[in-house]
Every structure is written in C-alpha cells, then in structure tokens.
N, C-alpha and C positions, 0 to 999 in steps of 0.2 A: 336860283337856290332850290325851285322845288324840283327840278331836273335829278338835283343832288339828292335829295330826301328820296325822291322816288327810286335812285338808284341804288343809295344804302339800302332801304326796305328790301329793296328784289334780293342783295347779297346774304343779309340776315334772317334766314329762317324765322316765323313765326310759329313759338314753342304752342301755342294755344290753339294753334291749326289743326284739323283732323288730316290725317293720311289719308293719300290717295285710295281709292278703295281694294285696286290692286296690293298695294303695301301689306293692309291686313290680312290677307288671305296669305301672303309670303311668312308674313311674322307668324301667322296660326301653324302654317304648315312646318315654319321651322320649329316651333315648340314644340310642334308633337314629335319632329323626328328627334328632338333634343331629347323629350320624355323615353323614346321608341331605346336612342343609343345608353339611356340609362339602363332601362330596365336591360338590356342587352349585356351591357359592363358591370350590372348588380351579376346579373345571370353567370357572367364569366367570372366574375369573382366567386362566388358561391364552389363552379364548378373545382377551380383554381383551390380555393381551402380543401375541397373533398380530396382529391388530388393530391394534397399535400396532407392532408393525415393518412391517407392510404397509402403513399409513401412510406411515411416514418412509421407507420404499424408493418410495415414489407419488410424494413431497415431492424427495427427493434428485433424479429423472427429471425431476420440474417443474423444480427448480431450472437443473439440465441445461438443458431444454428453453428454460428465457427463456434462458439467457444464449446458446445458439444463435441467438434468435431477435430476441436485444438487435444479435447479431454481423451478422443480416442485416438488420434494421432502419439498423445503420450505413454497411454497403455499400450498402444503398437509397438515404442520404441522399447519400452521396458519388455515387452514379450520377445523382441529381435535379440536383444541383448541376452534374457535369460535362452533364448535358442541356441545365440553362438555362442555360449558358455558351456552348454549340454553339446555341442556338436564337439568343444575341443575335449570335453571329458571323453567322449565316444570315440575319439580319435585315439586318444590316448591308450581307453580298454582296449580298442581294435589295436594296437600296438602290442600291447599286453599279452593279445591273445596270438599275434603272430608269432613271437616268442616266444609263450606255452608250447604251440604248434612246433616249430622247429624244434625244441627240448623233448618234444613228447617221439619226434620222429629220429631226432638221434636216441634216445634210450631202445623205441624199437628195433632200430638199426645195431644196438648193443644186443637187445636182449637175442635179434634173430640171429647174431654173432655167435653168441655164447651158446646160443640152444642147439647150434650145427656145430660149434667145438666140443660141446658137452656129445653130443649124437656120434662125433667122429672119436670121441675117447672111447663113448661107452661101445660100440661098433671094433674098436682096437683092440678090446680085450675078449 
C-alpha cells in the first residue's frame, strides 16, 4: 500500500511546492514579453485610431470637394447649353446674312443693269 501512496503523490502535483528555479525566470521573462506585446498592441492601436480619423478628416475634404465640383459640373452644363443656344441663333443670323448678301448682289446686278441701259439710252440720243 505504500508503494501506492508513494505513487499517487509522484502523479499529483503538490500546489504548495515552489517551482523549480528555472520556471521563475521562464514565468518572469514571459510577463514582460506579455507586458512588452501590450504596450506594442496599445501602440498599434493608438496608431490605428490616428489613422482612422485622418482618414475620415481626408473623406469629409473629398466629400467637400465633389460636391464643389458636382456644383461646377452644373454650371458647366448650364453654360454648354446657353452656348449651343447662341451658336444656333448665330447660325441662323449667318443665314440671314447670306441672304442679305445675295439680295444685296442681285439688286447690284439690277442697278449695274439699269445704269448701262440708262447710259446706252442716254448715248442713243
């Protein structure tokens, strides 16, 4: 039986044990790199917020920006529009005017008619 006891004890750890002395120095070392990866993952988070409001301050400026640029996009079209409205009037007067011109070229074609039938009258007598 005490073969037995002596073998349970070996199985169950005793809580009230110190660690080996190696241990401590593993457990130490790990809490600082545990402390070392916080402060590393506060650090990147920090970064990560800055990051993201310098973003959305970028975002907020673009937004700005199109709808500035929505605004003159608009007054573009309205100025295309009042353009090709003045190009068909011009179109029109240049119509206008080419048929002045040909009226104006047949009446001199009358009047240089009349001025050498008048010339060959007044010449006849």
């Amino acid at each position: 039986m005490l073969t037995r006891m002596a073998a349970t004890s070996a199985v169950i750890p005793n809580v009230n044990a110190k660690p080996p002395q190696g241990a401590r120095s593993v457990k130490g070392r790990g809490e600082r790199e545990l402390a070392v990866a916080r402060r590393e993952l506060a650090f990147t988070r920090q970064g990560l917020r800055r990051s993201q409001e310098e973003l959305n301050a970028t975002n907020e400026k673009l937004k700005a920006t199109n709808e500035e640029l929505q605004a003159t996009n608009e007054e573009l079209q309205s100025s295309n529009e009042e353009l090709t409205t003045l190009n068909e009037e011009m179109q029109s007067v240049n119509e206008e005017l080419q048929t002045l011109n040909q009226e104006l070229q047949t009446k001199g074609e009358d009047l240089s008619w009349t001025s050498n039938a008048m010339k060959n009258l007044l010449d006849g007598t």
